[in-house]
DRENDO-1510 file (C-alpha; in Angstrom, 1 decimal, always signed):
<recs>
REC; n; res; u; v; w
REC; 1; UNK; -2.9; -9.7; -5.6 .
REC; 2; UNK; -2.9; -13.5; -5.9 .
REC; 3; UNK; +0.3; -15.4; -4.8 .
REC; 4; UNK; -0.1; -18.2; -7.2 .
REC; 5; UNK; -1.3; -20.5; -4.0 .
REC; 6; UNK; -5.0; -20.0; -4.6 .
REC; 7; UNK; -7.3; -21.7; -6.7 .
REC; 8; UNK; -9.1; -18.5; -8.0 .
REC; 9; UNK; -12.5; -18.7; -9.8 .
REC; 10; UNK; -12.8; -16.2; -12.2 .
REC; 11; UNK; -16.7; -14.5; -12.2 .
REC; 12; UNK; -17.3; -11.3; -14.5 .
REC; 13; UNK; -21.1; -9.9; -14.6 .
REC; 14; UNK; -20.1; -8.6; -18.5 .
REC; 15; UNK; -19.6; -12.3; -19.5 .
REC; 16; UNK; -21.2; -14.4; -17.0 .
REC; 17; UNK; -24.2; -12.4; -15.6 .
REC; 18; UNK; -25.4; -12.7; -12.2 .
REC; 19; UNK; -24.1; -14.5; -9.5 .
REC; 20; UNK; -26.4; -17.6; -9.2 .
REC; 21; UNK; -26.8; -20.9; -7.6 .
REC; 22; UNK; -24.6; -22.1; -10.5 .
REC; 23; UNK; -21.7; -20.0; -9.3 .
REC; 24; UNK; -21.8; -21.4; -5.7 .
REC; 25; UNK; -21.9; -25.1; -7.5 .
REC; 26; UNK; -18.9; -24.4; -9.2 .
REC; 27; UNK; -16.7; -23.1; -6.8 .
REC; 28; UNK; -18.2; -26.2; -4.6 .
REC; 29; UNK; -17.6; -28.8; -7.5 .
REC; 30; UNK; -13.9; -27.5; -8.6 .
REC; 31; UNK; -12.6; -27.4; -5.5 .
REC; 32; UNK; -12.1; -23.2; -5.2 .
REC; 33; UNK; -10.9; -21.3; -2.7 .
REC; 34; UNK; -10.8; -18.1; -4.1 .
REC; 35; UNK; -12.9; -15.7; -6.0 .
REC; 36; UNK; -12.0; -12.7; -8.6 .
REC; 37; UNK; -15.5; -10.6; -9.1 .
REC; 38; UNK; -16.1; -8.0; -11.2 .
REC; 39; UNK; -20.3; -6.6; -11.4 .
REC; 40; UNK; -21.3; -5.4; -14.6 .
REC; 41; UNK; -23.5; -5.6; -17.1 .
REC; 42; UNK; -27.0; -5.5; -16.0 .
REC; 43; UNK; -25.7; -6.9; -12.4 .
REC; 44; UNK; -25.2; -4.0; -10.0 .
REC; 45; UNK; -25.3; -6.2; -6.3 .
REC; 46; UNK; -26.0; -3.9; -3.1 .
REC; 47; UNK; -24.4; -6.0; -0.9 .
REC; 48; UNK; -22.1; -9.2; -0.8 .
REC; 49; UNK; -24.2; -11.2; +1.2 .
REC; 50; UNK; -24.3; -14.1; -1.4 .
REC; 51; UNK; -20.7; -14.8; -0.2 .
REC; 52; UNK; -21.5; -16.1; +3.0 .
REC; 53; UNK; -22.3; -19.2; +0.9 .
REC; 54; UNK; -18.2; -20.0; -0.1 .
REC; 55; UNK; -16.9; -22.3; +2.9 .
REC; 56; UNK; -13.1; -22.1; +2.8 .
REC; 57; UNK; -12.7; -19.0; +1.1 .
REC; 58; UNK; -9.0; -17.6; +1.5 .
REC; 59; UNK; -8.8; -15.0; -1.6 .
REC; 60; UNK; -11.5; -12.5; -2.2 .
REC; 61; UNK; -11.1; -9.3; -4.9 .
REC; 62; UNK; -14.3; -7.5; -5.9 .
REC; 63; UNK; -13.8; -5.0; -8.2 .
REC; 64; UNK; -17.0; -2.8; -9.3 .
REC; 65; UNK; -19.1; -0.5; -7.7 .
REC; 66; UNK; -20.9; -1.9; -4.2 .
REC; 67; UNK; -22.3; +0.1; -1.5 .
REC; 68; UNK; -22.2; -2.5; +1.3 .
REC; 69; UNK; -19.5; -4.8; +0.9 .
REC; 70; UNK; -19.1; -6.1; +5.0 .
REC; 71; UNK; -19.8; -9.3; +4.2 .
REC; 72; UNK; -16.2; -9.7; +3.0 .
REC; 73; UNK; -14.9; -9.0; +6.4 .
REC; 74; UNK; -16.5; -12.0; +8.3 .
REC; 75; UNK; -14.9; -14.9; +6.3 .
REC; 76; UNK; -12.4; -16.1; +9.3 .
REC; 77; UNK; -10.1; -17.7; +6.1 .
REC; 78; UNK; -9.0; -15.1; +3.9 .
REC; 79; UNK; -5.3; -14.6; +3.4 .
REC; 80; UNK; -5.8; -11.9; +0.8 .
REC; 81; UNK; -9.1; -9.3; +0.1 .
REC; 82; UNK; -8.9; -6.4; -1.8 .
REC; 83; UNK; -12.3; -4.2; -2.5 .
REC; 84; UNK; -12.5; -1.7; -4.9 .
REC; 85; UNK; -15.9; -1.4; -4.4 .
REC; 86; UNK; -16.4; +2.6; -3.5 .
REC; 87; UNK; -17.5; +1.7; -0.2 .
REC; 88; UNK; -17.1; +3.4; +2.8 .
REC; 89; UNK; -19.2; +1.6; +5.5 .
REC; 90; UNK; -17.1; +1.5; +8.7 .
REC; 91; UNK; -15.1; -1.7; +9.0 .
REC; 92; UNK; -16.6; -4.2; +11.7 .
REC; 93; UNK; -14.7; -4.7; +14.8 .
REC; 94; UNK; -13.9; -8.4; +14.2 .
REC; 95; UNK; -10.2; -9.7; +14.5 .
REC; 96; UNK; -9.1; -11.6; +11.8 .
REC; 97; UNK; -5.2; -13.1; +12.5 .
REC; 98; UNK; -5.7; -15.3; +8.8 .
REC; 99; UNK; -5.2; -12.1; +6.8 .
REC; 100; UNK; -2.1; -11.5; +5.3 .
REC; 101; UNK; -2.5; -9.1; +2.4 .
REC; 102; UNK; -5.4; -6.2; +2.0 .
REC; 103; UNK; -6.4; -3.6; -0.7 .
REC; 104; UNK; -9.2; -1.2; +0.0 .
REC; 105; UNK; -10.5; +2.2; -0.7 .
REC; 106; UNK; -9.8; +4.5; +2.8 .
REC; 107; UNK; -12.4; +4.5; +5.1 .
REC; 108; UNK; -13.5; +4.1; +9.0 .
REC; 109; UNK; -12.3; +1.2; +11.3 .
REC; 110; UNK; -8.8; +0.5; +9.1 .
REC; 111; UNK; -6.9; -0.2; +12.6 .
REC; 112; UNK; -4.4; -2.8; +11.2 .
REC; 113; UNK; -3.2; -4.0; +14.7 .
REC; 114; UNK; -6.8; -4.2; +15.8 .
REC; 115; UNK; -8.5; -5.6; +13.2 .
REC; 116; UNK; -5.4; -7.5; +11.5 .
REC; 117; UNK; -2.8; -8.6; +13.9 .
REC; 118; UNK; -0.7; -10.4; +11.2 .
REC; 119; UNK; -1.6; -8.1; +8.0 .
REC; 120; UNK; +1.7; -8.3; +6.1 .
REC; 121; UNK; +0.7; -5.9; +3.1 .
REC; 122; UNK; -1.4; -3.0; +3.2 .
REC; 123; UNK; -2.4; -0.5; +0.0 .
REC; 124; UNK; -4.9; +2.1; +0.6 .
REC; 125; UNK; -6.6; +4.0; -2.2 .
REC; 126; UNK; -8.0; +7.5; -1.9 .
REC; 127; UNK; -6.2; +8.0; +1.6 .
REC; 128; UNK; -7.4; +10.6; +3.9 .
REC; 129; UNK; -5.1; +10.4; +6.6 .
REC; 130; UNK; -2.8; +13.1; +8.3 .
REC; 131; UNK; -0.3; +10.8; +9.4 .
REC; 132; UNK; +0.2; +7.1; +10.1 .
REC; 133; UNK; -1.8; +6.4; +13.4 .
REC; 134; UNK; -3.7; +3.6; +11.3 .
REC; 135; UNK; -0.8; +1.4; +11.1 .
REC; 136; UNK; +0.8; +1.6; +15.0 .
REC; 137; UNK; +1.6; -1.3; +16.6 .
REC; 138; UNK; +1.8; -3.7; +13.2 .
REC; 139; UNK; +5.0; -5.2; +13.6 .
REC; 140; UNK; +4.7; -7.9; +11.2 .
REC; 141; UNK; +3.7; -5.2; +8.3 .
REC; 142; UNK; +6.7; -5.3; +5.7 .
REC; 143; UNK; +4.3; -3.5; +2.9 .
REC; 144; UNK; +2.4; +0.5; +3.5 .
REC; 145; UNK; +1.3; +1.9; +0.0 .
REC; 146; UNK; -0.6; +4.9; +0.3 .
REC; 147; UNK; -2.6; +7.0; -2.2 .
REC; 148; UNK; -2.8; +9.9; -0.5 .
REC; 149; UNK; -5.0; +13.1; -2.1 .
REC; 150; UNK; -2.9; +15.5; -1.7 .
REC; 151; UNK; -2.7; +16.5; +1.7 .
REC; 152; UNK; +0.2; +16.9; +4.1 .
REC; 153; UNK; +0.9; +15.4; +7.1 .
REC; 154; UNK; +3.7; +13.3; +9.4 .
REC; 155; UNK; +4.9; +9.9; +9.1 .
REC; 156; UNK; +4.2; +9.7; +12.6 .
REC; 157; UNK; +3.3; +5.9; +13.5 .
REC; 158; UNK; +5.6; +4.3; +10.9 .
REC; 159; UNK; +8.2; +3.3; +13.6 .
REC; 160; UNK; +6.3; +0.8; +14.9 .
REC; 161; UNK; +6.3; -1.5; +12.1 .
REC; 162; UNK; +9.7; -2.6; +12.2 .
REC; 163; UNK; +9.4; -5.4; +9.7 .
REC; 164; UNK; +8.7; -2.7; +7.1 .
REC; 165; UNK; +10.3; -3.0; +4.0 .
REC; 166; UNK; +8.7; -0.6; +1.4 .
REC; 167; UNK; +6.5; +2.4; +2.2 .
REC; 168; UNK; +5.0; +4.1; -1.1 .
REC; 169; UNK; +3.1; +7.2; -0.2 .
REC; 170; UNK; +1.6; +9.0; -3.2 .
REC; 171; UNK; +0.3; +12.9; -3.2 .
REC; 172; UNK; +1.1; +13.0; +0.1 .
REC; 173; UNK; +3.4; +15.3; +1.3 .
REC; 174; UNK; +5.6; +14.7; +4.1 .
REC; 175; UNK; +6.8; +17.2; +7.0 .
REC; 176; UNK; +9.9; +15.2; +8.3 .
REC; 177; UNK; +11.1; +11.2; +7.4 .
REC; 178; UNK; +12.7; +11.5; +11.5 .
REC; 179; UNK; +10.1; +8.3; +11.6 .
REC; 180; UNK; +11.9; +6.4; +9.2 .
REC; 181; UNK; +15.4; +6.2; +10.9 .
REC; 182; UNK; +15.7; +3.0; +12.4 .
REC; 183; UNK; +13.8; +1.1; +10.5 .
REC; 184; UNK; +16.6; -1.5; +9.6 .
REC; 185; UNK; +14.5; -3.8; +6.9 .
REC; 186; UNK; +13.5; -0.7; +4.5 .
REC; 187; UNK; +14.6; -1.8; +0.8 .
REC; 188; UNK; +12.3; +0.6; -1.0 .
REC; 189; UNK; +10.8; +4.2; +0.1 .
REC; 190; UNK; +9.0; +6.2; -2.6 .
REC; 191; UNK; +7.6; +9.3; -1.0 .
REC; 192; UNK; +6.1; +11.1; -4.3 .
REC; 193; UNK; +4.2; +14.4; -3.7 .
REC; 194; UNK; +3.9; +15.7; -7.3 .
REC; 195; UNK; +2.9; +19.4; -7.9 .
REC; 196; UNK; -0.2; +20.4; -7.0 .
REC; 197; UNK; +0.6; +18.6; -3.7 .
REC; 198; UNK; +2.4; +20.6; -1.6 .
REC; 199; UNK; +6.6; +20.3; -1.2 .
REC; 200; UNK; +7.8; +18.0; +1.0 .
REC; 201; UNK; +9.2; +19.3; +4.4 .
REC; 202; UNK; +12.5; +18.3; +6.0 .
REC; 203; UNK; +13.8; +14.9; +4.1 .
REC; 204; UNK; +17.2; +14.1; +5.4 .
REC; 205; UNK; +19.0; +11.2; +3.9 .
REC; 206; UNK; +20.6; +9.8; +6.9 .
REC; 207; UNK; +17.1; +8.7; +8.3 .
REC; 208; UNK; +17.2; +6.2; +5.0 .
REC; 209; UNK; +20.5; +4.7; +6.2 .
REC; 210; UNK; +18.8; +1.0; +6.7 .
REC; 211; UNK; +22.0; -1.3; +5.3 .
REC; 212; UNK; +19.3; -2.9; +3.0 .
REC; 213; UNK; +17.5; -0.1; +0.8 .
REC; 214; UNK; +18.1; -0.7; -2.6 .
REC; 215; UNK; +15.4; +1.7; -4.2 .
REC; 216; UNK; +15.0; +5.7; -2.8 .
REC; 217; UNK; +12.5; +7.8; -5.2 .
REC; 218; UNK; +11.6; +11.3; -4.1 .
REC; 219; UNK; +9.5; +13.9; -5.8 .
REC; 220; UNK; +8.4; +17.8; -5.2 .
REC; 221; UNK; +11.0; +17.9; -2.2 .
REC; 222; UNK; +12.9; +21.6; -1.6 .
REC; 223; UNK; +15.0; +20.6; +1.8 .
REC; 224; UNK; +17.1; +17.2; +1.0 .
REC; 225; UNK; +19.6; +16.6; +3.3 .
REC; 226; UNK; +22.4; +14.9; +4.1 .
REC; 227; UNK; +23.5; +13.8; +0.6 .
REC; 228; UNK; +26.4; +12.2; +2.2 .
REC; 229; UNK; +24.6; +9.2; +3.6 .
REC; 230; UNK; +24.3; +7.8; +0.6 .
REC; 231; UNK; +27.6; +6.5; +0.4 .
REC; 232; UNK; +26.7; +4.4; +3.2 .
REC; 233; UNK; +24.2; +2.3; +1.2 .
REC; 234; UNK; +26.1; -0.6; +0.2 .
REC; 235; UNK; +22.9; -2.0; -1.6 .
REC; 236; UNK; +21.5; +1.4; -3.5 .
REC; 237; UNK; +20.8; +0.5; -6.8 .
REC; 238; UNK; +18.6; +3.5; -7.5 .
REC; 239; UNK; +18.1; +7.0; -6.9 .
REC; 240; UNK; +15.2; +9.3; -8.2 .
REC; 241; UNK; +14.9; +13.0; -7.6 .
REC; 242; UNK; +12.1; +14.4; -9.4 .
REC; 243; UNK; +11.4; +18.3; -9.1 .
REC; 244; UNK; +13.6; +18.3; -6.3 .
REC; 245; UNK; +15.5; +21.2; -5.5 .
REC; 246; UNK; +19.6; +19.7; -6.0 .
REC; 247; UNK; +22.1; +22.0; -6.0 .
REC; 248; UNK; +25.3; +22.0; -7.7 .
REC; 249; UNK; +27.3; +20.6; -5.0 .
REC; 250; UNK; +24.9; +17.9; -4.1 .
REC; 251; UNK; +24.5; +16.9; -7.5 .
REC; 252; UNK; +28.9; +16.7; -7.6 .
REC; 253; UNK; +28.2; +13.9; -4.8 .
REC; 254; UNK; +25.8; +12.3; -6.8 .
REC; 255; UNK; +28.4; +11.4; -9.0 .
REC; 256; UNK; +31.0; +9.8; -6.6 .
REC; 257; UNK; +28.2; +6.9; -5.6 .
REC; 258; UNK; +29.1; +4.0; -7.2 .
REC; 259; UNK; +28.5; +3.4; -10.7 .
REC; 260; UNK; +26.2; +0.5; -10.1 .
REC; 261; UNK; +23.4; +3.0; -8.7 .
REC; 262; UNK; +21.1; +4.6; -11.2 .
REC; 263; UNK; +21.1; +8.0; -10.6 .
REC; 264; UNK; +18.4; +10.6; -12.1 .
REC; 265; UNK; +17.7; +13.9; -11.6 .
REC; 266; UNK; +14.0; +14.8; -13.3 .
REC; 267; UNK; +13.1; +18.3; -13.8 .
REC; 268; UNK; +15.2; +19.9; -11.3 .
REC; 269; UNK; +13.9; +22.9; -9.6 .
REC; 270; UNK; +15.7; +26.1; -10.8 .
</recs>
């Protein structure tokens, strides 16, 4: 997740072992400000705690197994975190405006206006939620992924962020995209529900109409509507249906968009 404006220091327990008091003299001595750490090896950490020790840490990813990773949430610096750590100790109710970018594994206390007023790009593995109440009131979010497991739910919540400019859900299945109409900045929505997660619900075309989406990918949908508004696209540049229920004359319409959108149809539903 590193923007190329970090100096990163690299620590795996496979190769380097334990975190030490040689790591903290490194990152001191060379001048880091970010840290990529993977546990392994013989070095299973409970906790984080060691990081308290990294003054002017902006970039955090931790990628292993740790059961309480809190610690990450108290440095008042970092711009980016991500945590795949399995955890799923509630977040603390701190306010951190630094953080721009964020990664995690669902769990309690994700309240991105709350907790990140200025959170700018949000992925969520394993996500629980039933619709989008976690992300109200984040204007200056332009980035929602979701990784859903396969439940269904609303949209409800993503017309607040009106900076938004993708929203990936996936195995999540949708009851209406009414949410997503005027939401002016969109350039990509992937809303991908693949069987066994149930169909989508109502997905109408002309809530998509933002004059800067470029990228529409829809999968395990039986009600698409309004085929039409995609002629008013003047950016589409591609177009997946995937077990998606086109009919013939839909599919004829298909074929008057422009030639410079990339249209396919995968495994239409007969």
């Amino acid at each position: 997740m590193a923007g190329g404006v970090f100096k990163v220091l690299q620590w795996s327990g496979d190769f380097d072992g334990a975190w030490a008091d040689g790591g903290v003299e490194r990152y001191r001595r060379e001048g880091f400000n970010g840290l990529d750490l993977t546990p392994g090896g013989e070095w299973t950490p409970a906790d984080l705690e060691f990081l308290e020790e990294l003054e002017g840490l902006r970039f955090l990813e931790v990628r292993g197994k740790v059961p309480d990773d809190l610690v990450a949430f108290r440095h008042e610096e970092l711009e980016e975190l991500t945590l795949a750590t399995g955890s799923r100790r509630r977040v603390p109710e701190v306010v951190r405006p630094q953080l721009k970018a964020l990664c995690l594994a669902d769990r309690p206390g994700v309240e991105v206006a709350q907790r990140w007023p200025n959170l700018e790009r949000i992925r969520i593995g394993g996500w629980r939620g039933i619709d989008l109440g976690q992300v109200v009131g984040a204007a200056r979010l332009s980035r929602v992924y979701l990784e859903g497991r396969r439940q269904q739910g609303t949209l409800r919540g993503v017309e607040t962020c009106t900076s938004l400019t993708e929203l990936i859900s996936i195995n999540y299945s949708i009851e209406d995209t009414a949410p997503l109409t005027g939401l002016d900045n969109l350039r990509e929505v992937r809303l991908m529900a693949a069987s066994p997660t149930p169909s989508h619900g109502r997905v109408s075309f002309a809530d998509l109409a933002g004059p800067d989406l470029r990228r529409i990918w829809i999968s395990n949908a039986r009600n698409l509507l309004d085929f039409d508004a995609l002629r008013s696209l003047p950016r589409l540049r591609e177009l997946r249906l995937i077990e998606c229920a086109v009919g013939a004359p839909d599919a004829e319409l298909l074929t008057s968009l422009p030639a410079s959108v990339d249209i396919r149809i995968i495994d239409p539903v007969e």
